[in-house]
C-alpha positions in Angstrom: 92.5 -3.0 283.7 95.6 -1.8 282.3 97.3 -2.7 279.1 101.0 -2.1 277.8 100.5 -1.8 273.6 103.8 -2.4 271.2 103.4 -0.7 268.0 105.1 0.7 265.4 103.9 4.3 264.5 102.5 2.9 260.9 101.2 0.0 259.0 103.2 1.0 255.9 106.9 0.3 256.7 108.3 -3.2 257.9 108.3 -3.6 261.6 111.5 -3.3 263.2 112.2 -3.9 267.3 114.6 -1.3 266.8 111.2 1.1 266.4 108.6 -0.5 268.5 107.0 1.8 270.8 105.2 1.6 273.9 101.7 3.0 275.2 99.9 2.2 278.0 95.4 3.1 278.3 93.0 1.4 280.8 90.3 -0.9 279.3 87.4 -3.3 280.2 89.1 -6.2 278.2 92.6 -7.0 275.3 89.8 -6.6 272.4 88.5 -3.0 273.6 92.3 -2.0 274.2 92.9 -2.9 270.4 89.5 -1.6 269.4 90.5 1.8 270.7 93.7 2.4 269.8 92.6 1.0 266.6 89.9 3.6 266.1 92.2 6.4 267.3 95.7 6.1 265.3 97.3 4.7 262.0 99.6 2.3 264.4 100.6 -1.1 263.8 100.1 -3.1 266.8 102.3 -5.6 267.9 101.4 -7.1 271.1 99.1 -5.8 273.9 100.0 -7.3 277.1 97.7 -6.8 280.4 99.5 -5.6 283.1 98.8 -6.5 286.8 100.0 -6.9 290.1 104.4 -6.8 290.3 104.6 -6.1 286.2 102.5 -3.3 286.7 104.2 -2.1 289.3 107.7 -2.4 287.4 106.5 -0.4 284.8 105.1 2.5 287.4 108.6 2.3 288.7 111.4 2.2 285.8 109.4 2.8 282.5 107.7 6.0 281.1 104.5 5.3 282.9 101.5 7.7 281.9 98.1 6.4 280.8 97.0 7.6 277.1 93.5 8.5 276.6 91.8 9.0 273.6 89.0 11.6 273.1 85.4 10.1 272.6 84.6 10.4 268.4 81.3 11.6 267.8 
């Protein structure tokens, strides 16, 4: 599945919408999506949001659309 995560870029400063960015990474379920961005980067998540049929779709066609993966921690 894919999900659409809102963060802001730390945990340290107040969350403003004016900041809020967007990422997008394919996982089995909402809790491994948080657990691995989690695991991976200092962010603040807002909201993760799974996308599927016409919302995924919108965001292929009119957002920046491009999976993130993470690298495996050993």
């Amino acid at each position: 599945m894919i999900y659409k995560v809102l963060y802001q870029e730390n945990q340290i400063v107040s969350p403003r919408r004016e900041t809020t960015k967007t990422l997008f990474l394919e996982a089995d379920s909402v809790v491994d999506a948080r657990k691995t961005v989690e695991d991976n980067t200092p962010y603040n998540i807002e909201l993760i949001q799974e996308l599927t049929g016409n919302s995924l779709k919108y965001e292929k066609e009119h957002a920046n659309f491009k999976l993130t993966a993470f690298t495996a921690k050993k």
